[in-house]
N, C-alpha and C positions, 0 to 999 in steps of 0.2 A: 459747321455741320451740327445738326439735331439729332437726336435719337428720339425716336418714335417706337413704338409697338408694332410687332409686323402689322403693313397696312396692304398689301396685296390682298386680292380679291381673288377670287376662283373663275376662271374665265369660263363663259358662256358655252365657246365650243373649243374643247380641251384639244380635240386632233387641231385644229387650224391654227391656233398658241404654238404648239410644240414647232407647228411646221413653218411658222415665223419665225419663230428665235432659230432654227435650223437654216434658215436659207438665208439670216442676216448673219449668220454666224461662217455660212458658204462664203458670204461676200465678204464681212472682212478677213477672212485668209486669205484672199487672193492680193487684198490691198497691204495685207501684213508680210506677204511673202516680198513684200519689195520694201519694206522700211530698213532703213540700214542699223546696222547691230550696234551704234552707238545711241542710236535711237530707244531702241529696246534698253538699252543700258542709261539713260537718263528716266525711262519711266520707271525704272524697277526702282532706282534711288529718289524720285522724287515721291513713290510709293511708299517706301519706308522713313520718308522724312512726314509724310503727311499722317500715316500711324501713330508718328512717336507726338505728333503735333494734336493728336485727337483723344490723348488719353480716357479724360473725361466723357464723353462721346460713345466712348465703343464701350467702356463700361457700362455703360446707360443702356446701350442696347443689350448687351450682352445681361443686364441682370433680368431681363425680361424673360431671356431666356432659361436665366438660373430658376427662377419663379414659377414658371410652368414644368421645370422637368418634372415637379413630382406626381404629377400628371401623366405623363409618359413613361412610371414606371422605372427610370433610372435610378441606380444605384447610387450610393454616396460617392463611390469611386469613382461614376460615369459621370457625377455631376460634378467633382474634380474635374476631370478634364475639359468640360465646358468650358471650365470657369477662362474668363481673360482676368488676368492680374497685372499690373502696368510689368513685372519681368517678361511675364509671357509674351508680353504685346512689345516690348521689348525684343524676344526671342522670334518673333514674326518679320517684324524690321531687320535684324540681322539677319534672320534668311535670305532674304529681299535682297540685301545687298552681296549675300554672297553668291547668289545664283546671276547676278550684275555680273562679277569678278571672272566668274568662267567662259572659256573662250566662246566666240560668238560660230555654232557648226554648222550654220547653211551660208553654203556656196563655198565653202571649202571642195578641196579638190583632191579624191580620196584615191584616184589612179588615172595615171595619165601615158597615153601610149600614141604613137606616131606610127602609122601604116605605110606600104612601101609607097603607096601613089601620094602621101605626104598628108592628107588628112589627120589630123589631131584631136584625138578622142579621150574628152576628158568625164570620168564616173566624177561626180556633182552634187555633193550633198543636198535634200531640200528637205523641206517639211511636207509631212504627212496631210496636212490640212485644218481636217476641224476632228475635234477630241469631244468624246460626250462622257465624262466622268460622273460615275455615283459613288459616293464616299458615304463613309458617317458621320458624327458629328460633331468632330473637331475643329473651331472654326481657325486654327492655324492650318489648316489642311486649305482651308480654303484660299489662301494666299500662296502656298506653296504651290498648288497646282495651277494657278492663273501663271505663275514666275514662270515654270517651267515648262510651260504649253506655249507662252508671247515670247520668252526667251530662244524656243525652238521655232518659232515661226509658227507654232498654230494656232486655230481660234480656239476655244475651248466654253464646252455647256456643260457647266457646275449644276450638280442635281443633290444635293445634300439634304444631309436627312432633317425632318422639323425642329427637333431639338435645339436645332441652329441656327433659326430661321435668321432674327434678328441682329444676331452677332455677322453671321456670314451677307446680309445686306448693309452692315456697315460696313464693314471691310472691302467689299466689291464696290460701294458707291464712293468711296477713299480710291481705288482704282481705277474708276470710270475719270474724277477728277482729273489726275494724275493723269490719264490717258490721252482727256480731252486738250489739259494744256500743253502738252508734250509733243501731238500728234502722233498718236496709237488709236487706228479707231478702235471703240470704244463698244461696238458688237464684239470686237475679240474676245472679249471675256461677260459671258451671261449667267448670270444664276438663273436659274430656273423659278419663277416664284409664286408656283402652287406645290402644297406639299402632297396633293393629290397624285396614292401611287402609281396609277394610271399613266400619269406619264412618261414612266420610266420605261413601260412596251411601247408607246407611241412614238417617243423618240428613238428605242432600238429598231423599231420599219425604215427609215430614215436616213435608208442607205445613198439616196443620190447627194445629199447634202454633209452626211456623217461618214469620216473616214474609219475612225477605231473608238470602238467603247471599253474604258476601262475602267470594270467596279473595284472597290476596297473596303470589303465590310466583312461579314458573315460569309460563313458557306452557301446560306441559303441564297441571297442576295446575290452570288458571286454564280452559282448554278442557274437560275432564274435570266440573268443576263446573259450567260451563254448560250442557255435556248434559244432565247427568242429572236438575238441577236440578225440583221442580216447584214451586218458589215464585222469585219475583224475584230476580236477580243482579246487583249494583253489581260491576262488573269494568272492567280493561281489560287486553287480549292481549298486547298491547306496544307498548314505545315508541321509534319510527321517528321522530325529532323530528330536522326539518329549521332550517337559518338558508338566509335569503336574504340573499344581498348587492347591493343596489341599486346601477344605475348613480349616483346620488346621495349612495352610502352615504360616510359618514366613514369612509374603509378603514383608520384608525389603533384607533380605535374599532372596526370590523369584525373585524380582527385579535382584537383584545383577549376580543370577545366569539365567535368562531368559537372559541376556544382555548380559555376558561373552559366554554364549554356542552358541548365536544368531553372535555376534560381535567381538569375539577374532580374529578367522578367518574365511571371509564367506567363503572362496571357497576351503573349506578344507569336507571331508567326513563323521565328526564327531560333525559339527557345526550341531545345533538346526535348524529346518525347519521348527516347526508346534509348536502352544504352545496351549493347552489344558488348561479350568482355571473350576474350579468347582461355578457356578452360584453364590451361597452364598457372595463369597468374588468380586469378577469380577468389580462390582459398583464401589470400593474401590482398586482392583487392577491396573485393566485395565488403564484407564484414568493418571495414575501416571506413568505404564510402559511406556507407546505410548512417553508418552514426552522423557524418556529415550533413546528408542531407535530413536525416532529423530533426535537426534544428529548423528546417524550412518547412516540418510536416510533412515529408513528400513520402506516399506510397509506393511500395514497390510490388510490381506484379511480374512472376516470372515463369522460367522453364521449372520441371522438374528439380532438373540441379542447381539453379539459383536458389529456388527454394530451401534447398537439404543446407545452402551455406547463407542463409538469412533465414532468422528466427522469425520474424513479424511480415515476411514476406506473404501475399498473397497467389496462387495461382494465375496464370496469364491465362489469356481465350485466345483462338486467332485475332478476334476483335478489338481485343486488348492491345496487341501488336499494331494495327492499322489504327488508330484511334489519335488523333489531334487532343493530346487532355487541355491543353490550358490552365491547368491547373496543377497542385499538387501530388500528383498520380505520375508514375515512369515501368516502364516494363523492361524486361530485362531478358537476355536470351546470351546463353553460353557458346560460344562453338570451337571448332577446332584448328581452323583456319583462315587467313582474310579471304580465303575463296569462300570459304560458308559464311563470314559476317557479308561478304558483298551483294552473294544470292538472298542472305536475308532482308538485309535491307532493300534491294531492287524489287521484292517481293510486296513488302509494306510500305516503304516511303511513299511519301505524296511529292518526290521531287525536285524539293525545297533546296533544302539543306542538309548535308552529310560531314562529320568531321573523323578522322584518325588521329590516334595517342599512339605513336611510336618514334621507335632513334632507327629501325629501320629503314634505310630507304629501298630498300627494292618492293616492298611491304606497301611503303606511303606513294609509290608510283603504281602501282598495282591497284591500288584502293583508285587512286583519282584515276585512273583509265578505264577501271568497269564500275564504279559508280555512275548512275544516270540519272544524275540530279543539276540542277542549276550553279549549285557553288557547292565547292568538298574545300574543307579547311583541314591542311595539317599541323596537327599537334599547336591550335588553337579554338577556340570558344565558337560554335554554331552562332552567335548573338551577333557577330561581327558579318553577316551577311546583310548589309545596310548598305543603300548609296551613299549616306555619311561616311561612313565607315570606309567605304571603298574609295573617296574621293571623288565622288560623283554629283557632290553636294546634294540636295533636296531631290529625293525621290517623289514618281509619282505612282510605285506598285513596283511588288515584286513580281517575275512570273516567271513560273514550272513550265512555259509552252518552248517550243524550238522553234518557231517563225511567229511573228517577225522577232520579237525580242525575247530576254531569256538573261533570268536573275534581275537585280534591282536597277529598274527603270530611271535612267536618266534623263537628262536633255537631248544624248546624241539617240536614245532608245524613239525619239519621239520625231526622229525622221528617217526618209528613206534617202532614193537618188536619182538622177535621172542624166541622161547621155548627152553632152553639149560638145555637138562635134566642128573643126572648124576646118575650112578648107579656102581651095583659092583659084574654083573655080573646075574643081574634078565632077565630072560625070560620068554616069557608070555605063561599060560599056558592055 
């Protein structure tokens, strides 16, 4: 394999593009929905043996990309992430392989019942179909989402941002490879290869061919696809992810985890945003965290009373409460009991992620039963809402919605079911 400079062209007529890679992407799901799951399990490993076999290669592409970001405005940290480093590219191939290792969930058989006239009706895992993914632009994402889209049975249209243009066409054409000798066709997984944004509404019209669209970027990016969308969206907006600290809580403990869920990573979707503390302890908490998180710069913005017990504290807005910071920034609200940390949080969360610090447990079932969010951890770190984490290996999105999926997207999030019923001969009468 060579590495080149992106060499796609801008097609002529951009609706008829989108509507081709859409209806070749229709056909091979239909062909991928019958490959058998050992199948899918030699291509994912012959995929990450031909990465590790390309070093050189993806680098080459990949520094094309490093080359122009500064063009596009990215950051030294966004151009970190770009980068492929042979770890990384290391770290791609073992994803590869481990999304191989997990069990193979279509055609599994998820309930099975016998009726009285003897008929045997069994719920039957399947795939979804075809997947239109817009991400940004990490070009390990792009490998992760091809594993867990062919791993689940479906085709999948990678729409990635330009940043990555080159990096995520060589990694796809390492795929197609892999594909073609394997026997995976080889429409199952399409990059998309104009970075013209245009296509991102022409492909959302695209509901005969497209089952579910699901973005992973920005707010904006993530609103924009929900509009216009006319087939299903696995999303979520953002992530407003509160800790309660109970009067009960182990505040040593509480510290520990207000600090990791706040400061692990701030500009991650799953980091801590808002910190709720139950009045009782607050005197005794508060004043000991603040110094904590100072060392991470992080501002605090609060109630009235938070304030009168943090010196360098700033006042909070409604706004302040609702607000995704990504950053350094945390707001803070005092109350009286988990029934007002719960109304608080349901009020402002975006959904996400909610955790409790307590040794209570009537307290910690209380919290998880009226919270209405995706995942509520107790008396651990908001950060650990990941499909890694969860053992779900390689996500493809988190999502705040309640149909079809909800919390971080797996391989089994990326199929539905359908009725295979068997008989021997019953007609109805």
């Amino acid at each position: 394999m060579s590495a080149t400079a992106e060499t796609s062209t801008e097609p002529a007529d951009l609706a008829q593009y989108c509507n081709q890679v859409a209806s070749r992407a229709r056909a091979a799901s239909f062909e991928l929905a019958q490959v058998a799951g050992e199948t899918k399990i030699t291509w994912l490993k012959r995929s990450a043996e031909l990465l590790r076999q390309n070093l050189d290669a993806l680098q080459s592409a990949n520094q094309f990309d490093i080359e122009a970001a500064p063009s596009y405005g990215l950051t030294d940290a966004q151009v970190d992430r770009l980068r492929l480093t042979p770890d990384r590219i290391e770290g791609i191939a073992a994803a590869l392989e481990e999304v191989a290792a997990f069990p193979d969930p279509i055609g599994e058989v998820i309930e099975s019942t016998v009726r009285p006239n003897g008929l045997t009706i069994n719920k039957t895992r399947v795939p979804l179909g075809v997947v239109f993914f817009v991400y940004e632009s990490r070009p390990n994402v792009t490998a992760d989402a091809a594993a867990i889209c062919v791993k689940s049975g479906n085709a999948v249209i990678l729409r990635g941002g330009k940043e990555a243009i080159n990096s995520s066409q060589a990694i796809v054409k390492l795929l197609h490879d892999a594909a073609a000798e394997i026997g995976i066709p080889t429409d199952a997984v399409q990059l998309v290869q104009t970075t013209d944004r245009e296509a991102v509404g022409q492909f959302l019209q695209l509901d005969e061919f497209i089952d579910v669209a699901i973005p992973r970027g920005g707010e904006g990016l993530i609103r924009r696809v929900a509009a216009e969308a006319q087939m299903p969206v696995i999303k979520h907006f953002a992530g407003n992810c509160h800790v309660y600290v109970d009067a009960a809580a182990n505040l040593e403990m509480a510290r520990e985890i207000v600090v990791n869920s706040k400061c692990h990573r701030m500009g991650v979707c799953n980091a801590a945003e808002s910190l709720v503390v139950h009045a009782d302890v607050a005197a005794e908490f508060l004043p000991a965290l603040a110094v904590d998180l100072q060392i991470h710069d992080v501002e605090l913005r609060g109630d009235q009373r938070a304030c009168e017990l943090l010196e360098n504290a700033k006042p909070a807005t409604d706004e302040d409460y609702a607000t995704e910071y990504l950053g350094p920034i945390m707001s803070v609200c005092l109350v009286g009991s988990v029934a007002e940390a719960i109304e608080h949080i349901n009020r402002y969360s975006s959904g996400h992620t909610e955790a409790v610090v307590t040794n209570d447990l009537a307290v910690a079932e209380k919290f998880a039963v009226g919270i209405d969010s995706s995942a509520v951890m107790i008396n651990t770190s908001t950060r650990f809402n990941d499909g890694g984490e969860f053992g779900l290996g390689a996500e493809i999105g988190i999502s705040t919605d309640k149909f079809h999926a909800r919390g971080p997207c797996g391989i089994e999030s990326l199929t539905s079911y359908k009725y295979v019923v068997h008989g021997n001969g019953q007609v109805r009468k």
